[in-house]
C-alpha positions as CSV (number, residue, x, y, z in Angstrom):
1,X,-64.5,-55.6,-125.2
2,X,-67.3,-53.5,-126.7
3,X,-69.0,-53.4,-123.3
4,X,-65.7,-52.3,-121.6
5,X,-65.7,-49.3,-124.0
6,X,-68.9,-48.3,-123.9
7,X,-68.2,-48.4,-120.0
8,X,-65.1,-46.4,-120.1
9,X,-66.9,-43.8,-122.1
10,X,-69.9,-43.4,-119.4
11,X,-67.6,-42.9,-117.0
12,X,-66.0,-40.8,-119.1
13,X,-69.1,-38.5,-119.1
14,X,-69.8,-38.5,-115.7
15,X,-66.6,-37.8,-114.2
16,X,-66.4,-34.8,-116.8
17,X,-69.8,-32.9,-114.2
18,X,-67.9,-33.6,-111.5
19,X,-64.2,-32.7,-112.7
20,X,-66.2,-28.9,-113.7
21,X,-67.9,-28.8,-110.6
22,X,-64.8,-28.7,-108.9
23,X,-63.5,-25.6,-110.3
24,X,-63.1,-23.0,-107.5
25,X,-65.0,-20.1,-107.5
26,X,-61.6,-18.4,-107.9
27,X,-61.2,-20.6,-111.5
28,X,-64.8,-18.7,-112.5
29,X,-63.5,-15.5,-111.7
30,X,-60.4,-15.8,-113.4
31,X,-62.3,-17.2,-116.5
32,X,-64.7,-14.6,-116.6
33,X,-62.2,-11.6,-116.2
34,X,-59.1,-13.1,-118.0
35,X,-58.1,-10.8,-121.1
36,X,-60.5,-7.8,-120.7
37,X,-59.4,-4.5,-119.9
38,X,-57.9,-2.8,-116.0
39,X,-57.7,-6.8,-115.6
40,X,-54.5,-8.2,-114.7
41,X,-54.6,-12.3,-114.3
42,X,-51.3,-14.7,-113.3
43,X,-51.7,-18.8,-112.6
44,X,-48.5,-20.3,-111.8
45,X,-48.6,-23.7,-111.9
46,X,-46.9,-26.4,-110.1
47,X,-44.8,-27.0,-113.2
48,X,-44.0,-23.6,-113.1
49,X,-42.9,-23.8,-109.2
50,X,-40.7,-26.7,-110.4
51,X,-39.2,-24.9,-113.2
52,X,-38.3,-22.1,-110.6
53,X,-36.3,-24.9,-108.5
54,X,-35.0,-26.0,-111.2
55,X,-33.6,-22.4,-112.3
56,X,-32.5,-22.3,-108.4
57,X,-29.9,-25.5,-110.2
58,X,-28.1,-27.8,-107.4
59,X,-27.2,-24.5,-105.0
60,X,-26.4,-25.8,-101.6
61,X,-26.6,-23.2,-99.2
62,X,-29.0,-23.9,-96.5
63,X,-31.1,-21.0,-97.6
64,X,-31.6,-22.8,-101.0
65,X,-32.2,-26.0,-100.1
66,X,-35.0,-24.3,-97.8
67,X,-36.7,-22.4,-101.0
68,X,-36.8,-25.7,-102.5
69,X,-38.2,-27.4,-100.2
70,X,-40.7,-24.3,-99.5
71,X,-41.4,-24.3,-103.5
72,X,-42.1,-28.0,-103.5
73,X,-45.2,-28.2,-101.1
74,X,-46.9,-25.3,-103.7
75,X,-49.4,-26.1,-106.4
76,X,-50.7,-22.8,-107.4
77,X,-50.5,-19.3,-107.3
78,X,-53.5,-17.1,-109.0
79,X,-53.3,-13.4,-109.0
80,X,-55.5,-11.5,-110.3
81,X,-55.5,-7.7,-110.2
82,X,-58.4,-4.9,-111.2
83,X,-56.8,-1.0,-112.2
84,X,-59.7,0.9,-110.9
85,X,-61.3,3.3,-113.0
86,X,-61.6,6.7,-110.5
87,X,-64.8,7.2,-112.7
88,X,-66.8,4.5,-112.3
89,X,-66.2,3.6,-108.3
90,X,-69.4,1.5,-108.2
91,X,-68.0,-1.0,-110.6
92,X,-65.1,-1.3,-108.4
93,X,-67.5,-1.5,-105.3
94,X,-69.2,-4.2,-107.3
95,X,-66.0,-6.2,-108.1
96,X,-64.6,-6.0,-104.5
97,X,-67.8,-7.6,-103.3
98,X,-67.9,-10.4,-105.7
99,X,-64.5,-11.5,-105.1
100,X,-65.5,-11.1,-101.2
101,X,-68.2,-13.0,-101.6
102,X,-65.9,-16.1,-103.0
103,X,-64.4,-17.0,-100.2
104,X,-67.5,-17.9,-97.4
105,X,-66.5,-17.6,-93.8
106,X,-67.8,-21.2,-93.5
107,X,-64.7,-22.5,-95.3
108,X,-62.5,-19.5,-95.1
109,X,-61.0,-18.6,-91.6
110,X,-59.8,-14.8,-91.5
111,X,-56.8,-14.6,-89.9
112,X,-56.2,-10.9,-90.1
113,X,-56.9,-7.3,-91.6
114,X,-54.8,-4.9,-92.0
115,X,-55.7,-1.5,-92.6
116,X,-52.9,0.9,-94.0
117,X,-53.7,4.5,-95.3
118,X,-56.9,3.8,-97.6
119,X,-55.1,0.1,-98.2
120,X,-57.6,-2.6,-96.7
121,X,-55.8,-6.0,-96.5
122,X,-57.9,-9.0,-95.2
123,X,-55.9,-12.7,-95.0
124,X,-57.8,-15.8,-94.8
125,X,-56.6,-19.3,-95.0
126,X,-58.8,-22.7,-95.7
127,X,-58.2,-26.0,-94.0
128,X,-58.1,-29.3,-95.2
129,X,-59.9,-32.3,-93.3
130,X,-56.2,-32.8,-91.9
131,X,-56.4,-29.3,-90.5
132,X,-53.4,-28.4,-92.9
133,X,-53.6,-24.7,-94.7
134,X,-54.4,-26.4,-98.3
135,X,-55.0,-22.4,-99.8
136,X,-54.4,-19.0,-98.3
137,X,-55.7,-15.9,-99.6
138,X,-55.1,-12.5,-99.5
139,X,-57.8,-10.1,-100.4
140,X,-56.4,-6.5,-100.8
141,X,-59.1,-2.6,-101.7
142,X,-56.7,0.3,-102.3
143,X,-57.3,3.6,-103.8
144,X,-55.8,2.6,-107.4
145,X,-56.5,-1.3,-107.3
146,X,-58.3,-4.4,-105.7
147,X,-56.2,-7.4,-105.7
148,X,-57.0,-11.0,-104.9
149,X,-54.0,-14.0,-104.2
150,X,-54.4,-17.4,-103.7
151,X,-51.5,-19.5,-102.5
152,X,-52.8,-23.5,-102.7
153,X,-50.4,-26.5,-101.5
154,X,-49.1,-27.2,-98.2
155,X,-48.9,-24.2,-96.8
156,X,-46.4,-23.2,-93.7
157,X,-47.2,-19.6,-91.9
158,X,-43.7,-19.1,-91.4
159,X,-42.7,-19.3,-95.1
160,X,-45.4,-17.2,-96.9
161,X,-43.1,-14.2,-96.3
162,X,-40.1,-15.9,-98.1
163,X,-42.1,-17.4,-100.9
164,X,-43.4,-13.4,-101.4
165,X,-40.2,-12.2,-101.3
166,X,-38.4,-14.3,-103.8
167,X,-41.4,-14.5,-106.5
168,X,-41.1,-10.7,-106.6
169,X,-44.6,-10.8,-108.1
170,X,-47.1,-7.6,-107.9
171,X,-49.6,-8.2,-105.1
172,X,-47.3,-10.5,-103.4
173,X,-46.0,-7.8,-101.0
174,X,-49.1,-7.9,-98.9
175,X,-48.5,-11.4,-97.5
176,X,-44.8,-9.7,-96.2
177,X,-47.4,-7.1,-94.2
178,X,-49.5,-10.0,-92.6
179,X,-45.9,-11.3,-91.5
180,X,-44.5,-8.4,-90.2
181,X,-47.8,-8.0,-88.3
182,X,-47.6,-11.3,-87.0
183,X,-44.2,-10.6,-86.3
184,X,-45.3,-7.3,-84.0
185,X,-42.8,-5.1,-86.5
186,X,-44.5,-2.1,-88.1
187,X,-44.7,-2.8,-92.4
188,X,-42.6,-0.8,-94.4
189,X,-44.2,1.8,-96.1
């Protein structure tokens, strides 16, 4: 017995390395910018997307029951949002470029950009070894702000637009652009 404790708390060490090691670089980020100020940070969590079903209660319209089943292949949503300070432009040079630099064309495919006025809008997605979209990202530089999302689950092209729409959630708006682009319809301004 005493050797199967002293076991389980080994392990217990080890696996705590590797549990840290697979933060995201996106977890950092969030860590390192959470509370301070012209930062904005939101993590939804899959409880939270099942909360939201469950606020949706037993509706049974088809457009409902579509949501749900939408809102049940999601396991995160991160936002995070920097108010840029018009007198200090190199910081917000310097912020863009490390949250560019998170996401490594190696693992990150860019699907599109989209520029719009002074609005740059850049959409990548990662794969999983099933060649599933496991994350998608949008990585937004405007005038006022820089904005990063990440979407994680299984992810469906065709439904980022509705999930964007019915979150209502700042930032989100941009993954309704990459749709109507995809779409060939001009965005709204």
């Amino acid at each position: 017995m005493k050797t199967r404790i002293i076991s389980l708390v080994i392990t217990a060490f080890l696996a705590v390395p590797l549990l840290l090691n697979a933060q995201s670089p996106l977890d950092k980020v969030f860590s390192k910018y959470s509370g301070q100020d012209r930062f904005t940070t939101v993590n939804l969590s899959k409880e939270m997307f099942t909360q939201f079903m469950a606020m949706m209660g037993n509706q049974k319209d088809s457009s409902s029951r579509e949501m749900k089943g939408i809102i049940d292949q999601l396991t995160g949503l991160k936002v995070l949002t920097y108010d840029i300070d018009t007198t200090d432009y190199s910081k917000a040079v310097s912020i863009y470029n490390e949250w560019a630099g998170l996401f490594p064309p190696a693992t990150y495919k860019e699907l599109m950009a989209v520029t719009e006025g002074r609005d740059n809008y850049k959409f990548m997605t990662k794969l999983d070894p099933n060649g599933t979209i496991s994350e998608m990202v949008m990585l937004m530089k405007g005038r006022k702000e820089i904005v990063v999302i990440s979407l994680t689950g299984v992810i469906d092209m065709a439904n980022v637009s509705k999930i964007s729409r019915s979150m209502g959630i700042h930032g989100m708006e941009g993954f309704q652009k990459m749709h109507q682009r995809q779409q060939g319809t001009p965005p709204k301004k």
